[in-house]
C-alpha positions, -999 to +999 in steps of 0.1 A: -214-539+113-238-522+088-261-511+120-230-496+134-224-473+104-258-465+097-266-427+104-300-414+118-318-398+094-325-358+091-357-345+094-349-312+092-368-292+062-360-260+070-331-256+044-351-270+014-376-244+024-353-217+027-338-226-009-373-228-025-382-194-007-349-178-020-356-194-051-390-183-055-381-144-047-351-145-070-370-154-100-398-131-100-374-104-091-358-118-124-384-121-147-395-085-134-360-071-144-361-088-179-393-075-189-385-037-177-353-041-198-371-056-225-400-038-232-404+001-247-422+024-228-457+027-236-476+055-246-515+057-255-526+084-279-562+093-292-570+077-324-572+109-344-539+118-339-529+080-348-546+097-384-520+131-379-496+107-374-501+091-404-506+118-426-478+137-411-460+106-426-445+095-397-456+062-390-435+033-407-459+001-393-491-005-376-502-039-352-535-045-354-542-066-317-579-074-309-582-044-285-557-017-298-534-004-330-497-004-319-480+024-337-442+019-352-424+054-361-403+055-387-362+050-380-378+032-351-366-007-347-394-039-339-384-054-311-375-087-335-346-059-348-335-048-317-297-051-305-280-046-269-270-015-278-303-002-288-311-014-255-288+003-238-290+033-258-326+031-250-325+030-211-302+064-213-327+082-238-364+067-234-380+089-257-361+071-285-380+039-284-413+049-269-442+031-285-475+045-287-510+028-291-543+036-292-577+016-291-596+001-319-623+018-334-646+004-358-633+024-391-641+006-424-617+030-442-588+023-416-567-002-448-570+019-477-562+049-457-530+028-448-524+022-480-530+056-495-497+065-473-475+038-481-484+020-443-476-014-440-495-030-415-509-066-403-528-080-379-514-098-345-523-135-345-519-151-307-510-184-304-494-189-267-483-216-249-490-215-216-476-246-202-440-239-220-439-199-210-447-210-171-419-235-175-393-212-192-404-184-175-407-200-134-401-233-133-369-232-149-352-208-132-361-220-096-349-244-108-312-234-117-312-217-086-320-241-063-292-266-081-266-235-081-273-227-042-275-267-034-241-272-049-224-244-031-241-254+012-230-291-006-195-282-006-197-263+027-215-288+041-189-313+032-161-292+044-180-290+082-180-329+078-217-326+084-231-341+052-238-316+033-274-291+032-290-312+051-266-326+077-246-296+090-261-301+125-255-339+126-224-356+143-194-364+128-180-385+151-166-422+137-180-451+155-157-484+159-161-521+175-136-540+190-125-552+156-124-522+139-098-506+165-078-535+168-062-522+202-061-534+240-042-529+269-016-550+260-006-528+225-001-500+255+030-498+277+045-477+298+012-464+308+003-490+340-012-464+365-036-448+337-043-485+326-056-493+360-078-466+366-093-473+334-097-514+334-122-506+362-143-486+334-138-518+312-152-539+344-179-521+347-188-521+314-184-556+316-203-562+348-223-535+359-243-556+384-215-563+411-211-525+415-249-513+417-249-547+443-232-527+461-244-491+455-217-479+433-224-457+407-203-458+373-180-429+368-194-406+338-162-398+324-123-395+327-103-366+314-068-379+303-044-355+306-007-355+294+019-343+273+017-347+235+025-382+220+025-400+251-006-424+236-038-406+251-058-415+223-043-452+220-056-461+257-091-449+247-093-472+217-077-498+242-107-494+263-132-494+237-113-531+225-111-545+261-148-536+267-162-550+233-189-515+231-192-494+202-164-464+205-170-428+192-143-406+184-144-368+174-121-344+176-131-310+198-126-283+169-152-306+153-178-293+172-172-254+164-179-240+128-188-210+110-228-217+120-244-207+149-258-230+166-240-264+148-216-271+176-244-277+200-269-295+174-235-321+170-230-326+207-270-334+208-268-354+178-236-375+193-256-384+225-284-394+210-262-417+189-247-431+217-276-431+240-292-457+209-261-481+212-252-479+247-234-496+265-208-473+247-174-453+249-176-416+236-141-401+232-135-365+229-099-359+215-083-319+226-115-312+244-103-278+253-108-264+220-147-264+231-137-264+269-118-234+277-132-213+305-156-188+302-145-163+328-127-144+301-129-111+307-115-104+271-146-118+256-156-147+244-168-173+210-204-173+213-209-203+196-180-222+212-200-211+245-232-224+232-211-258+227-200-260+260-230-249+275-248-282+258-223-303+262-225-298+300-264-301+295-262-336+278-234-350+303-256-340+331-289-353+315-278-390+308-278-421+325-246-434+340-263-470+346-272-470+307-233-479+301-223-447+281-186-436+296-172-400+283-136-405+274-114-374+267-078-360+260-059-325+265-029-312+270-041-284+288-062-293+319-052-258+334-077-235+310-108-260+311-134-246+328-145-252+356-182-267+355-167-292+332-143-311+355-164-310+386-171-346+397-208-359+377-192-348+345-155-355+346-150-375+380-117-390+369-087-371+354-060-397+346-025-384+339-007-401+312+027-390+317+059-395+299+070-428+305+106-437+333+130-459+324+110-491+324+079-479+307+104-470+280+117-509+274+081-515+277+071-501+246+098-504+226+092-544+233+057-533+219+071-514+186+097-538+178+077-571+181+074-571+143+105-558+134+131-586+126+158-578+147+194-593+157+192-619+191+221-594+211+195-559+205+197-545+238+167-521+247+177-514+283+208-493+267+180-475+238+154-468+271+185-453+288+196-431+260+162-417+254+153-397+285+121-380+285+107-398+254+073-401+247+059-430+232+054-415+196+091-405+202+103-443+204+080-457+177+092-433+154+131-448+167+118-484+158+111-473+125+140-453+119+162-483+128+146-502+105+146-481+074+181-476+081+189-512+079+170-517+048+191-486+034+220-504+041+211-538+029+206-558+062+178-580+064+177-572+102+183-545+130+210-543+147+220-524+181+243-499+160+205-488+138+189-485+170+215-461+188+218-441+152+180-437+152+184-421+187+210-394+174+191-389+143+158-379+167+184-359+188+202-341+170+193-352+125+207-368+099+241-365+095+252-338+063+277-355+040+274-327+017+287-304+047+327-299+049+339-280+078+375-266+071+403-278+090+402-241+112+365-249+120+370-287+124+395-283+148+373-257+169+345-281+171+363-306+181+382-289+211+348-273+219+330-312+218+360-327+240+358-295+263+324-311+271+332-342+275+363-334+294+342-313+320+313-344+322+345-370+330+361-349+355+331-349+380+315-367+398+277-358+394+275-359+355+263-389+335+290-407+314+304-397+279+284-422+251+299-405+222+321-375+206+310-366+170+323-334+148+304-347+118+276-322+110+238-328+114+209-316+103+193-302+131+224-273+130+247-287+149+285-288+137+289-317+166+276-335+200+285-347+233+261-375+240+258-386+275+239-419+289+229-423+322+236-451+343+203-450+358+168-431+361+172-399+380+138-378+392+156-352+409+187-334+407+209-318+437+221-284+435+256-298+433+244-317+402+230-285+387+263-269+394+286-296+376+259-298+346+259-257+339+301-262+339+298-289+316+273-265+297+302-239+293+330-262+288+326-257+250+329-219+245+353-221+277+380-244+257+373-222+228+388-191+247+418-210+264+430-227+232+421-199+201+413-168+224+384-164+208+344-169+210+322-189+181+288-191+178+288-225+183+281-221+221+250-209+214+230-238+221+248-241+254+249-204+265+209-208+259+203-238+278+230-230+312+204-200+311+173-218+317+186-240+344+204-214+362+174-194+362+155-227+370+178-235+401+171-199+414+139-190+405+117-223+411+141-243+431+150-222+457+184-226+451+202-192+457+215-178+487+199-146+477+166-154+474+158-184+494+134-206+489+112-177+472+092-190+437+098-161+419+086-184+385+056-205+382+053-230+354+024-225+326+009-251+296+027-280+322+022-306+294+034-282+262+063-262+263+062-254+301+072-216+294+078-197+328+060-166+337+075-143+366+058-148+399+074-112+411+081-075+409+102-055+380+132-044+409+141-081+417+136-093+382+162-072+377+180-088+408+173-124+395+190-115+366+223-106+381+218-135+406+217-157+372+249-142+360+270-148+389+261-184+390+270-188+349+301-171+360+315-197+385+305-223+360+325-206+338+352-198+363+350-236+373+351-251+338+383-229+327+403-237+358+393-282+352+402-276+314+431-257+322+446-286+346+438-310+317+454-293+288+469-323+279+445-344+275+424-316+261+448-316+233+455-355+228+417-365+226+409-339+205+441-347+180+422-381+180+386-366+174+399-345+147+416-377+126+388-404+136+356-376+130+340-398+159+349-415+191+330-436+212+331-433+249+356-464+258+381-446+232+378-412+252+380-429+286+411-449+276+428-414+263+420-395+292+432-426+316+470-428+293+470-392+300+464-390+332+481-418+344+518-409+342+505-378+362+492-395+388+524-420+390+550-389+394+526-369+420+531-402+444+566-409+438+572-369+445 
């Protein structure tokens, strides 16, 4: 385990170099600086006007040095005297603090002449020491530099995750064994077509010797592509476990920083990594932050380029028989470029999509195998009620379920935590603190039961779960929650039809019982839009337009946003074509409401006492309604 931790060592010198260099320029500079500021400008005289000098009586002090007399004016400080503002007074005015000198001459009379004039004077005695002025003077402050400059690349060096000075071209990618990751195919569900393609990887890896038998070649890499949260990363570390190899994992926007030239010294320094304990699994997480295509007629990163560029270098330059496999994840296989998913690089792209109905139970059997739960917890109704999500989406139910029961002091889950988990991702937590008045708590509930009135009255809507007015976090004031009985993948026309009136039931029973319009319907008015301009646009569901795709779909596996496939004149038309359709819906919902009024009224009497009703309680309302109806139209 300590071999498989151990990082290859750095023989790059070119930063300490640089440092001492840098260091070495700055100080001379410095000690240059100092000793301008420092010392007076210097002035030699002949020696007989040194004696005019004195005899002028303007001389306070003589130096007597081996090889010259130093002259001191009077009103003139010694540098022992001298302040910073004397300093700075003498940079402005010069002639203040000049100091004149002039050579020795052999004058026996030179001290009594001093004397005669009241001159004090002594004579300089050197004693130097060499050693401490180099060190104070060189060795010193390289070295303060070179600690000062360390510390700063040390800090920037740890926020690259390169190691500091002298790793910021090295890898950071973590390397794991089997034990470390803990994960095999049987912690994944839901995901059995991905899991197939790659256990042939993990066979491989295994035996590579029955496949070159026969002349096959192991596949470089696979590109797993899928929305977020739908466990991406959790089959690579399932790979890496089921083949027992040594598993790398870095993140794309690892690659790219703030050096040129660092991205492409990691991707080198990865490879060779992996290239010294193959067999091995390599796994790039959102590759496309270094993968985006270069046909960018905007312009482009440089050094994300240069990152790319090597990266295609290294993935062509290895040995597929060596055991090294490339693993990596986007969500965004549509602006990769090119070169990087051509087959000898990528050869496999693997779509991990969200899971159906049985992939669902699947994994929640995986996330709720350590929760203690109660014998009658039925996960077919949870998989049902959670249409369209993700993995991440139902782990994060398991553990809502369970911190619920704990909140209420249960030492298990039960089916009710499980199916209050699913509102609470839906829709939030409900608000307590919230009060509706009675005005406003009786127009969400007619507007909640107009919902649920419309979804019971046909025959292409899913059936009514639930009927809340109690407030959630997530904004809204109340919900309709519907369960399918089964997994649909495609939905009629007539389908879409029934679902936008059941859309605009809400604001619909607003206007026939108050004669008003809330904001309420917002939500709804927002989402009939997108499928109407859905079924018309991309579904070639109009009468107008045909089967015309006047939408395409872009970032498939984000938020799908839809960008117009057509001109400004029949945008203008799809618009219109989109308003007529919301305004049968509309027309249809107001005309069903208005032939229920009665059991519009009734339920919603009932919602507005009990806060909530389930959907046996609304069916058995709208059946004692309806029934007496039914009874006098046959006897009529």
């Amino acid at each position: 385990m300590s071999e498989n931790n151990k990082k290859p060592t750095n023989t790059n010198k070119s930063p300490m170099i640089f440092f001492i260099v840098v260091s070495l320029v700055l100080t001379v500079g410095l000690n240059y600086l100092l000793s301008f500021l420092t010392a007076p400008p210097k002035k030699e005289i002949y020696y007989n006007d040194f004696i005019q000098m004195v005899e002028d009586g303007k001389v306070d002090s003589v130096e007597i040095q081996e090889e010259r007399i130093v002259i001191y004016q009077k009103d003139q400080k010694k540098p022992e005297e001298e302040t910073v503002a004397s300093l700075y007074a003498s940079m402005l005015y010069p002639e203040s603090r000049t100091e004149y000198y002039t050579g020795r001459v052999d004058d026996a009379n030179l001290v009594d002449f001093l004397k005669k004039h009241d001159v004090k004077f002594h004579k300089t005695v050197v004693e130097t020491n060499i050693f401490m002025e180099f060190l104070l003077s060189w060795i010193l402050p390289i070295a303060i530099m070179y600690l000062f400059f360390g510390l700063i690349m040390r800090s920037m060096g740890k926020k690259m995750g390169g190691g500091g000075i002298m790793g910021i071209g090295q890898s950071n990618a973590k390397m794991y064994m089997e034990n470390k990751t803990g994960v095999t195919f049987a912690d994944v569900a839901g995901q059995s077509e991905a899991k197939e393609s790659l256990d042939e990887i993990v066979d491989f890896l295994h035996n590579p010797a029955k496949y070159m038998a026969i002349g096959a070649k192991q596949p470089k890499g696979a590109l797993l592509v899928g929305p977020p949260g739908t466990g991406k990363t959790l089959l690579a570390k399932a790979v890496a476990g089921e083949a027992n190899v040594p598993f790398f994992s870095i993140s794309g926007s690892d690659f790219v920083e703030m050096f040129v030239g660092v991205g492409a010294s990691r991707v080198r320094d990865l490879f060779k990594q992996a290239s010294q304990k193959a067999p091995c699994i390599i796994f790039i997480d959102e590759i496309d932050a270094i993968g985006k295509s270069r046909d960018n007629q905007f312009g482009g990163n440089d050094e994300r380029e240069q990152t790319l560029n090597q990266l295609l270098s290294e993935m062509d330059g290895f040995d597929s028989s060596k055991g090294v496999v490339i693993l990596a994840a986007t969500n965004r296989p549509e602006i990769l470029d090119k070169a990087l998913l051509r087959p000898g690089r990528f050869d496999r792209r693997i779509i991990v999509e969200k899971p159906d109905l049985k992939g669902r139970e699947d994994i929640l059997k995986v996330h709720i195998k350590n929760v203690k739960t109660a014998p009658n917890i039925d996960l077919h109704e949870i998989a049902l009620a959670t249409s369209g999500a993700v993995g991440a989406d139902l782990a994060n139910m398991v553990n809502e379920a369970a911190l619920r029961a704990v909140r209420l002091k249960r030492i298990e889950v039960i089916q009710e935590d499980l199916m209050e988990a699913v509102e609470i991702i839906i829709a939030g937590k409900e608000k307590k603190d919230r009060i509706l008045s009675d005005k406003e708590k009786k127009i969400v509930a007619y507007h909640e039961v107009g919902h649920a009135l419309l979804a019971a009255l046909q025959k292409n809507t899913d059936p009514v779960q639930k009927i809340t007015i109690v407030p959630r976090t997530m904004g809204a004031l109340g919900y309709t929650m519907q369960m399918p009985e089964e997994e649909r993948y495609l939905m009629t026309s007539d389908e879409i039809q029934d679902e936008l009136a059941v859309l605009l039931a809400g604001r619909v029973a607003e206007e026939i019982i108050f004669n008003t319009k809330t904001t309420g319907a917002a939500n709804d008015i927002e989402r009939a839009n997108d499928l109407a301009r859905a079924m018309i646009a991309q579904y070639g569901m109009s009468e107008k337009f045909g089967m015309a795709a006047l939408e395409k779909t872009q970032s498939k596996y984000l938020d799908g946003r839809n960008v117009a496939n057509c001109s400004e004149e029949t945008k203008t038309q799809l618009d219109n074509e989109i308003i007529k359709v919301l305004k049968e819906a509309h027309d249809k919902a107001e005309k069903m409401l208005s032939e229920n009024i009665d059991a519009l009224h009734k339920i919603s009497e009932f919602l507005i006492e009990k806060e909530t009703i389930t959907g046996e309680q609304f069916m058995n309302i709208l059946k004692s309604v309806n029934e007496p109806k039914e009874e006098q139209a046959e006897e009529e």
